[in-house]
Structures are given as structure tokens and as C-alpha cells.
N, C-alpha and C positions, 0 to 999 in steps of 0.2 A: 195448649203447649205444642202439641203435632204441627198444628200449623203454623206458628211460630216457626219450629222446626225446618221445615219446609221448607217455608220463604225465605229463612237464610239460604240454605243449600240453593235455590233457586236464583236469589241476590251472586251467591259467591261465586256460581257457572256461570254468570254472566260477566262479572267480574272478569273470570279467568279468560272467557272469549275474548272481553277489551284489550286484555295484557295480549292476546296472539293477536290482535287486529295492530296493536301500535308495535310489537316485534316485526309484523307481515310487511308493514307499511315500512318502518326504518329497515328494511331488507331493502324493497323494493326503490325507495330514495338510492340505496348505495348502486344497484342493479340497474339505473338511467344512467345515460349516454348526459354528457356535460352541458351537451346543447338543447336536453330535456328540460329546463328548467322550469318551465309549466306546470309537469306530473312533478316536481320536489315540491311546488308548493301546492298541487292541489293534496297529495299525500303528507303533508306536513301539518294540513285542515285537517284532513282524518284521521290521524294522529292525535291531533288537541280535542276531535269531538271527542275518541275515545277517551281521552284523560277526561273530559267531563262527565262523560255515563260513567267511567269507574269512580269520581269523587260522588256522585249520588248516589250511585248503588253502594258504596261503602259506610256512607254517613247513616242509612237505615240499615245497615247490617248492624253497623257498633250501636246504633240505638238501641238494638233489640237485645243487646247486649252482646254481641258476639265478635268472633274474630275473623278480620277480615281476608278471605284468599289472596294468597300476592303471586300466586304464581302461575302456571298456564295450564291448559287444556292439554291432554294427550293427544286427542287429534290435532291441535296447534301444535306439536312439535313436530307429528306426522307429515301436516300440510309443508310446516317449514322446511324440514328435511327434503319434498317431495321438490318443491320449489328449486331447492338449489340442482339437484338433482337435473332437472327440467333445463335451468338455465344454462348449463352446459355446455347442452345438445344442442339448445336454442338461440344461445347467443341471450342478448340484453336487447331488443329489439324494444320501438316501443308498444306493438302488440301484445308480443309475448308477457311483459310486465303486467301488461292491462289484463290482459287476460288473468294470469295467476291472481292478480287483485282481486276479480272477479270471482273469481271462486274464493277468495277470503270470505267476501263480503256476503256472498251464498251464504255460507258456514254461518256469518254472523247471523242472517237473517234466520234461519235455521230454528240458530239457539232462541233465540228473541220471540218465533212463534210456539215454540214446545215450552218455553218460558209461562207463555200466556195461556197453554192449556189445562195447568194447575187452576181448578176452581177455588182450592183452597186462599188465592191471593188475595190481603184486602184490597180495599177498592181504591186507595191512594197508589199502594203499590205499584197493581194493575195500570193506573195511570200515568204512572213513569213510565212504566215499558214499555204501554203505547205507545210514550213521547219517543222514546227514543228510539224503540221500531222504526215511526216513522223518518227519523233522520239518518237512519242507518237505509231503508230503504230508498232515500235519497241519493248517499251517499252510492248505492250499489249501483242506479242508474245512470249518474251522472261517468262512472268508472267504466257502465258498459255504452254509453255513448261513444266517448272515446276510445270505447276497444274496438267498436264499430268501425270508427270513423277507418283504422288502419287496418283493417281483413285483410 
């Protein structure tokens, strides 16, 4: 039953990470210049990845009988807040955008490894998260390409 326990709580921070990842990203959509049209649609992919890890990760929360988080991470409103704050000063460049993504996608990867350090997960579980570690860690390189590109 503990570990039951557990992997919800485990499921449902993940959860809430998704919901700050697809808030960070429709932030950051609004926050591009009209001639960016590129990062709206690579940010519009990462938006739908996360609606996909949040429909798995919810569909084995309610298996397990439980209820599923709908709402965000405290350091996701943190980040948020920090963001606006940032863009400001900063303008809406497309660095500066890329950049703030960047450190979303930190955060995601973050939660995604401290996720996987519960032994207690089973082993199908565990296997999601991999999965989707790994496309989240895609997702982080492909965003710091691009931040690259404009230093």
C-alpha cells in the first residue's frame, strides 16, 4: 500500500511539472516576435508532448485508483513569475526566450531524474518515465541548440 502510495505522489509531481512545462511554453509562444514563427511551432510540439506524458501519467494514477493533480508545481509558478519578471528587462528576444525554456526544461529534467530515484516504482512505471525522460531530454537539447545558435 506505501508504495502504491508513493507512485501516485510520484505520478501526480510529474503531472504538475507537465502542466508548468505546457503554461512555460504558452508563455513563451505569446513572448516571440511574429516573425518567430519557427519557435511557435517548435513550442507548440512541446506543449502536445506534454499533454501526452500528462494523459499517461494520469491514466495510471486513476488506475490505481486515485485522483489526479490538475494543477502546478510551486516552483512552476516561481519559474513563471521569474520569467515575466526577466522579460522586461530583457525584451522578447529570441535568445532570451530560448534561454528561459531552457531552464524550464532543466526543472523538467530535474523532476524526471528524482522521479526515478524512488526504488520503490514498479517496473512498468519506471518505464514510462524512462520513456519520457528520454523525450524530455530531447526536447531540452533541441531548445538549447537554438539558444546556442543566438549567444
Amino acid at each position: 500500500m506505501q508504495n502504491t502510495k508513493e507512485t501516485i505522489e510520484v505520478l501526480n509531481d510529474l503531472i504538475q511539472i507537465n502542466n508548468d512545462r505546457i503554461i512555460g511554453y504558452e508563455k513563451a509562444i505569446k513572448e516571440t516576435k511574429p516573425e518567430d514563427e519557427d519557435l511557435k511551432i517548435l513550442f507548440a510540439t512541446m506543449i502536445a508532448e506534454s499533454h501526452r506524458n500528462k494523459i499517461a501519467l494520469a491514466t495510471e494514477v486513476q488506475t490505481m485508483g486515485a485522483e489526479v493533480e490538475n494543477g502546478t508545481t510551486t516552483s512552476g509558478k516561481i519559474y513563471r513569475a521569474w520569467m515575466d519578471v526577466k522579460a522586461v528587462f530583457t525584451g522578447h528576444d529570441r535568445h532570451t526566450v530560448l534561454a528561459n525554456c531552457e531552464a524550464g526544461e532543466d526543472a523538467a529534467k530535474k523532476a524526471y531524474r528524482t522521479a526515478l530515484e524512488h526504488e520503490s516504482l514498479p517496473a512498468y512505471i519506471r518505464e514510462l518515465l524512462v520513456q519520457q525522460a528520454g523525450a524530455l531530454l530531447a526536447s531540452h537539447d533541441e531548445i538549447k541548440s537554438l539558444r546556442d545558435q543566438y549567444a
